[in-house]
N, CA and C atoms as a LAMMPS dump frame, in Angstrom:
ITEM: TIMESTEP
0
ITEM: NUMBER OF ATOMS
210
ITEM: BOX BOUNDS ff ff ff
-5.0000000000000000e+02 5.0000000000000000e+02
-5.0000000000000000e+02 5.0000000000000000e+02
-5.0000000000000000e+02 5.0000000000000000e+02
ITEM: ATOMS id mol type element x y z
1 1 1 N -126.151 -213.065 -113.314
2 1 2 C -127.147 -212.581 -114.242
3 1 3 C -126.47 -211.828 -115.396
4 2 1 N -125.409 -210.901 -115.328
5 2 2 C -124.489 -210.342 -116.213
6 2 3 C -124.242 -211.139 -117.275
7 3 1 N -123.448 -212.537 -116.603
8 3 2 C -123.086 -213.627 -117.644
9 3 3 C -124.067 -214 -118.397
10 4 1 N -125.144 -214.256 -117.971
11 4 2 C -126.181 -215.202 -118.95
12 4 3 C -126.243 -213.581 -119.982
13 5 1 N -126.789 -212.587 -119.547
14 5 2 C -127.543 -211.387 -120.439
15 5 3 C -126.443 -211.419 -121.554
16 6 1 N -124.74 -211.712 -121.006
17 6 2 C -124.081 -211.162 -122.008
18 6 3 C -123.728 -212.444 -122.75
19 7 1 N -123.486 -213.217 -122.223
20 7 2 C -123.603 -214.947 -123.62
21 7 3 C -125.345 -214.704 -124.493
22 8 1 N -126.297 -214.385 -124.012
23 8 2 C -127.007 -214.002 -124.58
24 8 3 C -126.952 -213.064 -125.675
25 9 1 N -126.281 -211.714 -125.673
26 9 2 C -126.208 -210.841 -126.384
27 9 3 C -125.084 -211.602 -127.245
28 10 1 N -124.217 -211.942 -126.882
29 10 2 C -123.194 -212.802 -127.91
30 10 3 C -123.737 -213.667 -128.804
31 11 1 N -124.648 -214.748 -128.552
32 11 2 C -125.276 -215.902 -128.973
33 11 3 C -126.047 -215.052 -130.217
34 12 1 N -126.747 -214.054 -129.637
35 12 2 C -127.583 -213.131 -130.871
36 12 3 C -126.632 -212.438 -131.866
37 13 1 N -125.587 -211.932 -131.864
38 13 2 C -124.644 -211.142 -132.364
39 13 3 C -124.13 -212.113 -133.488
40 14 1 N -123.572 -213.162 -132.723
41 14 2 C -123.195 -214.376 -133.651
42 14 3 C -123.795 -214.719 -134.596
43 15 1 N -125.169 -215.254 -134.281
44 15 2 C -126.092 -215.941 -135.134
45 15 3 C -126.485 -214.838 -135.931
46 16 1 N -126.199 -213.478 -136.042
47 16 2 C -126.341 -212.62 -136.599
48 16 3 C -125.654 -212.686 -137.86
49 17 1 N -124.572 -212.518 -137.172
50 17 2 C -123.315 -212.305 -138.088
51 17 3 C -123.477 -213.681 -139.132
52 18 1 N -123.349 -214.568 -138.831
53 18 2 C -123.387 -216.335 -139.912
54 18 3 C -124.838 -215.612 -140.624
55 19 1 N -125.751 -215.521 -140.042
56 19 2 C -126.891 -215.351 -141.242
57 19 3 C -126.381 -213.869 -142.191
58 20 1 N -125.3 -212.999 -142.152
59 20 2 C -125.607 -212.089 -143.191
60 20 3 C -124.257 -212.84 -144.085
61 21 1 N -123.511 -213.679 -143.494
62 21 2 C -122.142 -213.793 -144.279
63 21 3 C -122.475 -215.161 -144.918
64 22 1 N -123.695 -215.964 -144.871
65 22 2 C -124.362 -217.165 -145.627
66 22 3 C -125.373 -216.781 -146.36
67 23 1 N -126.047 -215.126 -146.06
68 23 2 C -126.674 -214.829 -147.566
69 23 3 C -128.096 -215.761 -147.011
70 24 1 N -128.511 -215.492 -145.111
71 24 2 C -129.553 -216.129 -144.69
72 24 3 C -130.693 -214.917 -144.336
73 25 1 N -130.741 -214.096 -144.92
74 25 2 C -131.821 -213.068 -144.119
75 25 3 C -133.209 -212.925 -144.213
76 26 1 N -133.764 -214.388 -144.722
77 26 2 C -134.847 -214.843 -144.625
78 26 3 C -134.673 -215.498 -143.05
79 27 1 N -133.701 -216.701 -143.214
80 27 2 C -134.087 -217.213 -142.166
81 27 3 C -134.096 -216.314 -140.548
82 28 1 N -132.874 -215.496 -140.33
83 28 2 C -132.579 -214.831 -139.555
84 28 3 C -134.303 -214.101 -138.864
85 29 1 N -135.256 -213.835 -139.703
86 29 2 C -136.325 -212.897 -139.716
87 29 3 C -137.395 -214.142 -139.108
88 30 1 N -137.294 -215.354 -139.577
89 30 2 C -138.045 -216.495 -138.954
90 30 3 C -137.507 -216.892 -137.492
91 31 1 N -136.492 -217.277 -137.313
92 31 2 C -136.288 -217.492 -136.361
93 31 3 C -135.901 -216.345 -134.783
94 32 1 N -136.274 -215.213 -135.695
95 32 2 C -136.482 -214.375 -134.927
96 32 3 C -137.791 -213.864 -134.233
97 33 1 N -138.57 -214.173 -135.61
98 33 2 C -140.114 -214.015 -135.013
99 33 3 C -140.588 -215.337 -133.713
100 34 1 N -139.759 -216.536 -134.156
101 34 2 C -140.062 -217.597 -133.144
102 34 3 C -139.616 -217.821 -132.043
103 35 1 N -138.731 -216.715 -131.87
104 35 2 C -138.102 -216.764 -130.562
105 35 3 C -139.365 -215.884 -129.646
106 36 1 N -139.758 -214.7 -130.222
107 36 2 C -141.112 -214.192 -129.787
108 36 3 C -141.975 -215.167 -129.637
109 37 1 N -142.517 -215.877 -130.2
110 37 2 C -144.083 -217.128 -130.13
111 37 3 C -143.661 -217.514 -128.878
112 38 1 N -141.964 -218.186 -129.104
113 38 2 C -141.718 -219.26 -128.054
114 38 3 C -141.425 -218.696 -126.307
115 39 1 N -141.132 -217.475 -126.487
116 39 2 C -140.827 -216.942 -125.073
117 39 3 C -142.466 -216.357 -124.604
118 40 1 N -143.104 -216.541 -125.412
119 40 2 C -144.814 -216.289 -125.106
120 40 3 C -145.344 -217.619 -124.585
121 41 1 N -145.285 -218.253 -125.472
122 41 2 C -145.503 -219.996 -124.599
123 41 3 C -144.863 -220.068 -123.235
124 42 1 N -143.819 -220.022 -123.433
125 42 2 C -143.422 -220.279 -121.826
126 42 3 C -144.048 -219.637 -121.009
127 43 1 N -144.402 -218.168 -121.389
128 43 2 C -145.132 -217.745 -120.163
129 43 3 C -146.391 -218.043 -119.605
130 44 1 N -146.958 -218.089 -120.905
131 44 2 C -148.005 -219.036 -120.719
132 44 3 C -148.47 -220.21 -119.943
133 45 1 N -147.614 -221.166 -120.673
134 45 2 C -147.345 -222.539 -119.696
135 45 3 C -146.796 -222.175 -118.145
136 46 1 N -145.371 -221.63 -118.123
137 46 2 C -144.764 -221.655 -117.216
138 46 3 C -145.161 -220.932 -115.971
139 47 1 N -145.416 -219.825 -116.311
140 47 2 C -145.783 -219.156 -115.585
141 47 3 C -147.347 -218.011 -115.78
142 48 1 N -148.428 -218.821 -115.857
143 48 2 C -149.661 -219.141 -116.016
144 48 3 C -149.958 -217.527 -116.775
145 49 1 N -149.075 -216.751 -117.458
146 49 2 C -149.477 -215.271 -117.796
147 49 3 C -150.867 -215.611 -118.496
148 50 1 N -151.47 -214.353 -119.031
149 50 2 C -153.072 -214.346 -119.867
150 50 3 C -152.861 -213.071 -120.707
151 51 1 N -152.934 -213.114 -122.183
152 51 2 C -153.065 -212.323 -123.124
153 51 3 C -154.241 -211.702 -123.368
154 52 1 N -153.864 -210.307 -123.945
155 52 2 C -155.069 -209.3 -124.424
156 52 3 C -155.446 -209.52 -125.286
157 53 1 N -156.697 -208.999 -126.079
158 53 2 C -156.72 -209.186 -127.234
159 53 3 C -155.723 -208.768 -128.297
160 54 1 N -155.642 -207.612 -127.96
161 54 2 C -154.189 -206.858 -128.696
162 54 3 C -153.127 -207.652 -128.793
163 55 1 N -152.309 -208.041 -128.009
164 55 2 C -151.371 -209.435 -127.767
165 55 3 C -152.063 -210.499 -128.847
166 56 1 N -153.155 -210.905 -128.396
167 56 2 C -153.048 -212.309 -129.267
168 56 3 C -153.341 -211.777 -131.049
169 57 1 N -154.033 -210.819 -131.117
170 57 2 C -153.691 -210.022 -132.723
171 57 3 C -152.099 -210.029 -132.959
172 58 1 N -151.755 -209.583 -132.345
173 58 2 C -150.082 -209.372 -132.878
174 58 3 C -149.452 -210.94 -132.618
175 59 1 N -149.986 -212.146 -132.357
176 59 2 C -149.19 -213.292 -132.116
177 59 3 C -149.685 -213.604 -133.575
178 60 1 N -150.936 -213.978 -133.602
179 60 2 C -151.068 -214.073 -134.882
180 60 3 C -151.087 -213.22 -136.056
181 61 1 N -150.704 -212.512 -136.235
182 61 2 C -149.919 -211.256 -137.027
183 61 3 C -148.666 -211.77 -137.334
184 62 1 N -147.87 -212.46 -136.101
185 62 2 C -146.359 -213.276 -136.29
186 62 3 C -146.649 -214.572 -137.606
187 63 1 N -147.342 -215.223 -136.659
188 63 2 C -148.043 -216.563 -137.356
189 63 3 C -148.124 -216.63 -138.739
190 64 1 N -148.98 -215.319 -139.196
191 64 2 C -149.635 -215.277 -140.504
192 64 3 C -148.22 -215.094 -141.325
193 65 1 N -147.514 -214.422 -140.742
194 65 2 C -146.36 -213.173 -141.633
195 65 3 C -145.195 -214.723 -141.762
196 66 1 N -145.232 -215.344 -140.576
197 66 2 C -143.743 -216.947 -141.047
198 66 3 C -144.578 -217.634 -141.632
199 67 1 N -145.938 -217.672 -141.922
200 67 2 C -146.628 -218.936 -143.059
201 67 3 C -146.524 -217.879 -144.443
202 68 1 N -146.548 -216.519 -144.554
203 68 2 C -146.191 -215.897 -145.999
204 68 3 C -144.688 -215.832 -146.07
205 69 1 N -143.87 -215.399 -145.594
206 69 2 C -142.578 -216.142 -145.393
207 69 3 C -142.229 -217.417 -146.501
208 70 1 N -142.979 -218.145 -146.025
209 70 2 C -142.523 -220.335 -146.089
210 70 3 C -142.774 -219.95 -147.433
């Protein structure tokens, strides 16, 4: 479990680092918000979770904010 958390923290660090030294910090902010949507789906799907209202305000709060973004 160590390994995955810390290739994880690497994988983020990285992709960090390329988006400020390519002058990407739009994208960095999108694909950050979608890593949120997408680890919500899974739970969803995967493992049958159920959102609050509060939760689904702030999903689409994400939603709205990467379509003003585009």
């Amino acid at each position: 479990m160590f390994a995955a958390f810390g290739g994880s923290v690497a994988a983020y660090w990285l992709f960090r680092r390329v988006c400020i030294a390519k002058g990407l910090a739009v994208t960095e902010g999108v694909f950050g918000s979608l890593i949120t949507v997408l680890t919500v789906a899974i739970g969803l799907m995967m493992f049958k979770e159920s959102l609050s209202a509060k939760q689904m305000a702030g999903l689409g709060l994400i939603l709205v904010g990467l379509f003003l973004i585009q």
